[in-house]
C-alpha positions in Angstrom: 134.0 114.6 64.6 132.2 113.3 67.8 133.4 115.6 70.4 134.1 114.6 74.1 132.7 116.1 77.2 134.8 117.3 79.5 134.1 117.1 83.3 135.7 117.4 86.8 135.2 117.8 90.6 135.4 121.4 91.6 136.5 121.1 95.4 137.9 117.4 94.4 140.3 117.9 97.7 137.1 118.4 100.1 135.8 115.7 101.8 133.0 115.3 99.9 134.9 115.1 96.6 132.9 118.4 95.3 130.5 118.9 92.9 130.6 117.1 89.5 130.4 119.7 86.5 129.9 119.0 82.8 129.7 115.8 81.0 125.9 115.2 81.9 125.8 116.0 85.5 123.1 117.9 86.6 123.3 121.6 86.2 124.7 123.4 89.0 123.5 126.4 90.6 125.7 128.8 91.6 125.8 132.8 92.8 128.4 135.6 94.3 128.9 137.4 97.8 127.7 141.1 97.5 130.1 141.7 100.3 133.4 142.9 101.0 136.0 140.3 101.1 137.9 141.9 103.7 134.6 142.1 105.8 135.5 138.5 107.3 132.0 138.8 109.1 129.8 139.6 106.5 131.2 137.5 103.9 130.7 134.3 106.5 127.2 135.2 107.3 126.5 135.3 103.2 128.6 132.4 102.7 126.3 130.3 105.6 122.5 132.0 104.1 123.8 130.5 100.2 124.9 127.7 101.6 121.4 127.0 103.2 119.7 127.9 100.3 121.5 125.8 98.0 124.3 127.7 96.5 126.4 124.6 94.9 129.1 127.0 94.3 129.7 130.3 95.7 132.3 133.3 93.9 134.1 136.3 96.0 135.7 139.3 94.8 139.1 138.8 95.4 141.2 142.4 94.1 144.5 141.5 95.5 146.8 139.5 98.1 145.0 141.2 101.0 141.8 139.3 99.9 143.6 136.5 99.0 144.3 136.3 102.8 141.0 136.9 103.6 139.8 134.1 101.7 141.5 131.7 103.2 140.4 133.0 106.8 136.7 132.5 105.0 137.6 129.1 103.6 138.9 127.5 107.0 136.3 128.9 109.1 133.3 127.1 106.6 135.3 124.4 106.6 135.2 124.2 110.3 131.6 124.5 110.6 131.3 121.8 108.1 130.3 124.0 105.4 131.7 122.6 102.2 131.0 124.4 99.4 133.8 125.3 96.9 134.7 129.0 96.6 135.6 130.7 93.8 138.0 133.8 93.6 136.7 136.5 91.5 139.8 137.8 89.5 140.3 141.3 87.6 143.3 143.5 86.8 146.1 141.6 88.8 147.1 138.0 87.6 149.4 138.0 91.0 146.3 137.3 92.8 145.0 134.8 90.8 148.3 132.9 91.2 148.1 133.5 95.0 144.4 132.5 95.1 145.4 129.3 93.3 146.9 127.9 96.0 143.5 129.0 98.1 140.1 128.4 96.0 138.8 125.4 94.6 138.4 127.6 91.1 139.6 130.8 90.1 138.0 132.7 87.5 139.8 135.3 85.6 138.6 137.7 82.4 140.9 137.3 79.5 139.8 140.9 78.7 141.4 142.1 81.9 144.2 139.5 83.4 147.0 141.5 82.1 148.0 144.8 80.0 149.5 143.1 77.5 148.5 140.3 75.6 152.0 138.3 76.0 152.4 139.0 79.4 148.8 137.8 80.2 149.5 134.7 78.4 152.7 133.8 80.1 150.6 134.6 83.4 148.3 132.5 82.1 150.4 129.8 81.3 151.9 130.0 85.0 148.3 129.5 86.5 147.4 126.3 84.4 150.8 125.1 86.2 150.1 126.4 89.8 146.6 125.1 89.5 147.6 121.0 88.1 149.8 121.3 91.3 147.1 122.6 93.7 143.8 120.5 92.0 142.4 124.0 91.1 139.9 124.7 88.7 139.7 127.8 86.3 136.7 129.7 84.6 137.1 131.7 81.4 135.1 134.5 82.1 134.5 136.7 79.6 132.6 139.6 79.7 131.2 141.5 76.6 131.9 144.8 78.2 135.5 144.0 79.0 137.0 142.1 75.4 139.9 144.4 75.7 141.0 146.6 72.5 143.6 143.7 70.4 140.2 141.5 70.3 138.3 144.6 69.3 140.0 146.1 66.9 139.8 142.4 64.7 136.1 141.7 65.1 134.6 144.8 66.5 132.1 144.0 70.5 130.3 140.7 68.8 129.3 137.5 69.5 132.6 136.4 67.3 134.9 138.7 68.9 133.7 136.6 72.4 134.3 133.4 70.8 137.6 134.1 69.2 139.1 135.7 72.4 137.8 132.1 74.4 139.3 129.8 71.8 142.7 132.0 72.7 143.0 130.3 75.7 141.0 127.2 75.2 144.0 126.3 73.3 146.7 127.2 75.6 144.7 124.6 78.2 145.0 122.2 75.6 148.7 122.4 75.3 148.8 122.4 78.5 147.0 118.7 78.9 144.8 120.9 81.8 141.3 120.0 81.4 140.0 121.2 85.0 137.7 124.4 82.8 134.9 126.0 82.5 134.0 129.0 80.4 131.4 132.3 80.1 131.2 134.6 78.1 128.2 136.9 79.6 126.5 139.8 78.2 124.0 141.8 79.2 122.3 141.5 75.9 120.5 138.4 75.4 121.0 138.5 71.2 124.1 138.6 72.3 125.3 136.4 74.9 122.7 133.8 73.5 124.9 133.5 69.8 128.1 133.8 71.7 127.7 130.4 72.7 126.2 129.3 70.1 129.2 130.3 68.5 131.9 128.8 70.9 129.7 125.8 71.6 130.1 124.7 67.6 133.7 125.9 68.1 134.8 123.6 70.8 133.3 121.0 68.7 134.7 121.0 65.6 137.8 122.6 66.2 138.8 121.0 69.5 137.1 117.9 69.6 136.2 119.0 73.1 132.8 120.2 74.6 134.6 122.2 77.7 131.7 122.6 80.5 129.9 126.5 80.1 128.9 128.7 82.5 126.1 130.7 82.0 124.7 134.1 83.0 123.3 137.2 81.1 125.2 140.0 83.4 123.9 143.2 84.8 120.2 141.6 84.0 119.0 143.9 87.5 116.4 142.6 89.3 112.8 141.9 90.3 110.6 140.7 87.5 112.7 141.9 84.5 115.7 140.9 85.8 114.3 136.8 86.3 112.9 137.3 83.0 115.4 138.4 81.0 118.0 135.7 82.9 115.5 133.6 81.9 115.3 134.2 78.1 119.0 133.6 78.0 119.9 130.9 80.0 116.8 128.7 79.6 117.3 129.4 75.9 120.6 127.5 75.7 119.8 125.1 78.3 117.0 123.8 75.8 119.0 123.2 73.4 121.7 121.1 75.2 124.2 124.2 76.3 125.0 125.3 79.6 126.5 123.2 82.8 126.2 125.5 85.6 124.1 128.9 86.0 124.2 132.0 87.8 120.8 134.7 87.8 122.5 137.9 88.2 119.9 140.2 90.2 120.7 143.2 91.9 119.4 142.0 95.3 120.3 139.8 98.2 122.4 137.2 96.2 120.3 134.3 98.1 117.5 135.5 95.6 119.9 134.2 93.1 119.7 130.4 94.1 115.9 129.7 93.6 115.3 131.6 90.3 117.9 129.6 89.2 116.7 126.3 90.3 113.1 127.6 88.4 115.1 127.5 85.8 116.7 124.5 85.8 113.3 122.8 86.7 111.2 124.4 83.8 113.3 123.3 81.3 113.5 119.8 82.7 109.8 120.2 82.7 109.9 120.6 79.1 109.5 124.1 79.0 111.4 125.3 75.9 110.5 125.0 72.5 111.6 121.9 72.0 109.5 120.2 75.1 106.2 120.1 73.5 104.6 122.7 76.2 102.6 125.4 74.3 101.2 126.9 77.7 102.0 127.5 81.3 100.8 125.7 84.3 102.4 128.1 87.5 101.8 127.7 91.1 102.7 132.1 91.8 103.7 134.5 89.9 107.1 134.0 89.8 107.2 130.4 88.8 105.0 131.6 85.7 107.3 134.5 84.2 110.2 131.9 84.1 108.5 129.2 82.9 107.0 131.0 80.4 110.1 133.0 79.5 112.1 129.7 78.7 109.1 128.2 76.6 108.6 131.9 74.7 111.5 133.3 74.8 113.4 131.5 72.2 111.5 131.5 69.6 111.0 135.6 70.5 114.3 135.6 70.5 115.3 134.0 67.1 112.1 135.6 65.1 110.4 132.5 64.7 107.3 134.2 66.2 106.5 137.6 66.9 103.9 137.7 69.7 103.0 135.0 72.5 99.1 133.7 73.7 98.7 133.2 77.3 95.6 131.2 76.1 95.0 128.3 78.3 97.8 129.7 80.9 96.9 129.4 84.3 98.0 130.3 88.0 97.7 128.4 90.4 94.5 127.2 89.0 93.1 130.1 87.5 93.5 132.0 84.1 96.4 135.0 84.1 94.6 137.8 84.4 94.6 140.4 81.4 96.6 142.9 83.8 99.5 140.4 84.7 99.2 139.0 81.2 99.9 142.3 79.6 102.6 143.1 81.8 104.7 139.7 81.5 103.9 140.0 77.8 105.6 143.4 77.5 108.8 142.6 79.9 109.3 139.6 77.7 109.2 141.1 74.3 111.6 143.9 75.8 114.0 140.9 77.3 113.9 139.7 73.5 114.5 142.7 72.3 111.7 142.6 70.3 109.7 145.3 71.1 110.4 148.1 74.1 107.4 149.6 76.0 109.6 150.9 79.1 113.1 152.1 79.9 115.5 149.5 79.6 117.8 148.7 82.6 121.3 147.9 82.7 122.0 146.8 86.3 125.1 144.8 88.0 124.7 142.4 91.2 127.1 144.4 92.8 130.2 142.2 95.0 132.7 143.6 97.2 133.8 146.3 94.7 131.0 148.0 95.1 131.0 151.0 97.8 127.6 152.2 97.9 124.0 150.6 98.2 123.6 149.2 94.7 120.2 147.2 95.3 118.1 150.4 96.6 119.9 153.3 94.4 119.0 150.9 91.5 115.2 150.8 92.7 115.3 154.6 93.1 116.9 155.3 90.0 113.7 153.0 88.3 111.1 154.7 90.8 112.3 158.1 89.5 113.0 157.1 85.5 110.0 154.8 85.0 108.5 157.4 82.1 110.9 157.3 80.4 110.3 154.9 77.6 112.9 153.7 75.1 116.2 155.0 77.2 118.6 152.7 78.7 120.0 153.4 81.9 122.5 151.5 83.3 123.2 151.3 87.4 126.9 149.7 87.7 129.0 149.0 91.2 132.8 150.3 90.0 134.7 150.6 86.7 135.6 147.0 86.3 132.8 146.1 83.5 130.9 149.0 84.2 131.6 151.4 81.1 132.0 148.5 78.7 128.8 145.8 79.7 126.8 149.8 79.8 128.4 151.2 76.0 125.1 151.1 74.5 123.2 152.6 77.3 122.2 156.3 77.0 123.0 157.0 80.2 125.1 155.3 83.2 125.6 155.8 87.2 129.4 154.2 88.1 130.2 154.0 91.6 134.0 155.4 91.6 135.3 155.1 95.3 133.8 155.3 98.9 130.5 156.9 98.2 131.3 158.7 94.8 129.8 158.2 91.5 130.4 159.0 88.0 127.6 159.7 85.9 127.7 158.8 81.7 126.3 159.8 78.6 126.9 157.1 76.4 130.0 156.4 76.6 131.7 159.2 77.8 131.7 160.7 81.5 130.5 163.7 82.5 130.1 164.6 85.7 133.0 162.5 87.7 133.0 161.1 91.5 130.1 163.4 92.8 128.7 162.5 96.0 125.8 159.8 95.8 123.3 161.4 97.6 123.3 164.3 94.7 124.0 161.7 92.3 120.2 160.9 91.2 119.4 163.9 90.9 122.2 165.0 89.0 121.5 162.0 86.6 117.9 163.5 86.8 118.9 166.7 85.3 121.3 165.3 82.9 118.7 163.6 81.1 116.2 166.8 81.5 118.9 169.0 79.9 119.6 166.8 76.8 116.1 166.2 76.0 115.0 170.1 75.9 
């Protein structure tokens, strides 16, 4: 079966006619406000700086109808400075607001994990936004989240790659029915093994079954930030954009979302550059540092990642002219072969982006929480903005920091919670002596 690409305009209603995704149009780059919804200001002053840098598609946390509403004040008011980028509502927990954002976004992603209690009552809800969104010219993303595959998906094929792909196919097929074509999917993880074979999986899926390559979204969640966190995006998204998969990206970092928009586009550019295993680089010409570590994480990483080698050479790599040095060398060697999950040399970090459910600093208690856990090889800690995906995308971290409410975190072992909505400034500390106490 030759399968056909699917595309669309998202924003086909704007002036502009929108951006063009799938079907062979260039990738598109895309991030999320860190901001309150509600915070009209703030959001707007986001919305302009992405807009500026790039962003070709920008996502807001939208809860409920009071966000829905403020959305639309955000909308108009771009709109009126001639900003035209679509928006995206950011749905979880209450498919009323993803019907009421219908009628506001240009796409509205909701988590089949999360749109509804029940399965049957999501599906109906479902059913109803497909319908409100042919009327409105609104687009939907899929997005599922490994943390968040909800317990009827589960309890069938356990948290895997095939549990993900199953639970997409779900509602693939209700599109289908639907003759709504206007889609585009996810299904992130903060794993790289496993959000890499999760569309492997749906990709060959949509193929054979469907006959119908819907455009994909992708993004390995919670990836934190600073070096690790481009690298390990990196691994994961340049992986499958070297082999043909992906139509739009996000880089997840726990830091000023703008940040988001040029690793991304490094992306993007090494792969077009022919950096991937299949582009016939075998070593990495960089300008800075930055450039180097994503290059030479898409043409590594891969093959890291599916055991066809088990070490790299920077041999004949340079830097703006000049060999790496052994220092930097070492060190990129030893984040990638941790993003591959190959071989771990340092603590592992689980970290979120944060959005506007998050009610505390994310970006500099994350940076603390490293500064202050950095000896602690071969644990994995995970630094998460609310409940939302926090306790699923961190299950197989030893230990976990929730924000819960204004200022109030939960701290985890494993899976379970221990010491519930403490105040954050004791909350290091107390995640501190946790770990001391269980390793004695």
């Amino acid at each position: 079966m030759v399968a056909r690409s699917i595309y669309f305009n998202i924003g086909s209603r704007l002036p502009d006619g929108g951006i063009r995704i799938g079907g062979g149009a260039p990738v598109v780059v895309q991030t999320m406000c860190n901001t309150s919804t509600d915070d009209i200001e703030a959001s707007l002053a986001q919305c302009r700086a992405m807009a500026a840098a790039g962003a070709e598609l920008i996502r807001l946390t939208t809860q409920g109808l009071k966000q829905v509403e403020s959305l639309r004040l955000i909308r108009d008011r771009l709109r009126a400075e001639g900003i035209l980028t679509p928006l995206v509502a950011d749905i979880h927990f209450l498919a009323e607001a993803a019907l009421a954002a219908a009628t506001v976004a240009d796409k509205v992603r909701i988590n089949p994990g999360n749109f509804a209690k029940e399965h049957e009552v999501a599906c109906a809800k479902f059913r109803e936004l497909i319908a409100l969104c042919k009327e409105h010219g609104t687009a939907i993303r899929i997005g599922l989240n490994h943390g968040s595959l909800g317990e009827r998906i589960t309890q069938r094929y356990g948290a895997t790659p095939l549990a993900m792909k199953e639970a997409v196919m779900e509602w693939l097929r209700m599109c289908v029915s639907a003759d709504f074509y206007d889609v585009v999917v996810s299904l992130k993880a903060s794993n790289t093994l496993v959000m890499v074979e999760a569309y492997r999986l749906l990709y060959a899926a949509m193929r054979d079954e469907l006959g119908l390559l819907f455009p994909l979204h992708l993004g390995v969640t919670e990836a934190g930030g600073g070096e690790e966190g481009r690298i390990k995006s990196a691994v994961g998204i340049g992986t499958l954009l070297g082999e043909g998969i992906g139509d739009t990206i996000r880089v997840s970092l726990t830091e000023d979302p703008v940040h988001e928009i040029p690793a991304g586009r490094q992306i993007v550019a090494a792969i077009a550059e022919g950096y991937s295993p299949r582009g016939g680089r075998t070593v990495v010409e960089a300008s800075r540092w930055e450039e180097f570590i994503i290059k030479g994480s898409c043409l590594w990483g891969p093959s890291l990642l599916d055991k066809r080698i088990d070490d790299i050479s920077l041999e004949g790599s340079t830097i703006g002219g000049e060999p790496v040095s052994e220092a930097d060398g070492e060190r990129f060697r030893d984040m990638l072969l941790q993003a591959c999950r190959r071989r771990f040399t340092r603590p592992e970090y689980i970290a979120c982006p944060g959005c506007g459910r998050t009610l505390y600093d994310l970006e500099s208690t994350f940076n603390e929480v490293k500064r202050r856990t950095s000896h602690l090889v071969g644990l994995k800690i995970a630094v998460m903005g609310c409940v939302v995906n926090g306790p699923g995308e961190m299950a197989d971290a030893d230990y976990g920091y929730v924000g819960e409410g204004r200022g109030h975190v939960t701290l985890y072992r494993g899976k379970t919670p221990v010491l519930r909505y403490i105040p954050q400034e004791e909350a290091i500390d107390k995640l501190l002596e946790l770990i001391e106490s269980d390793r004695k």
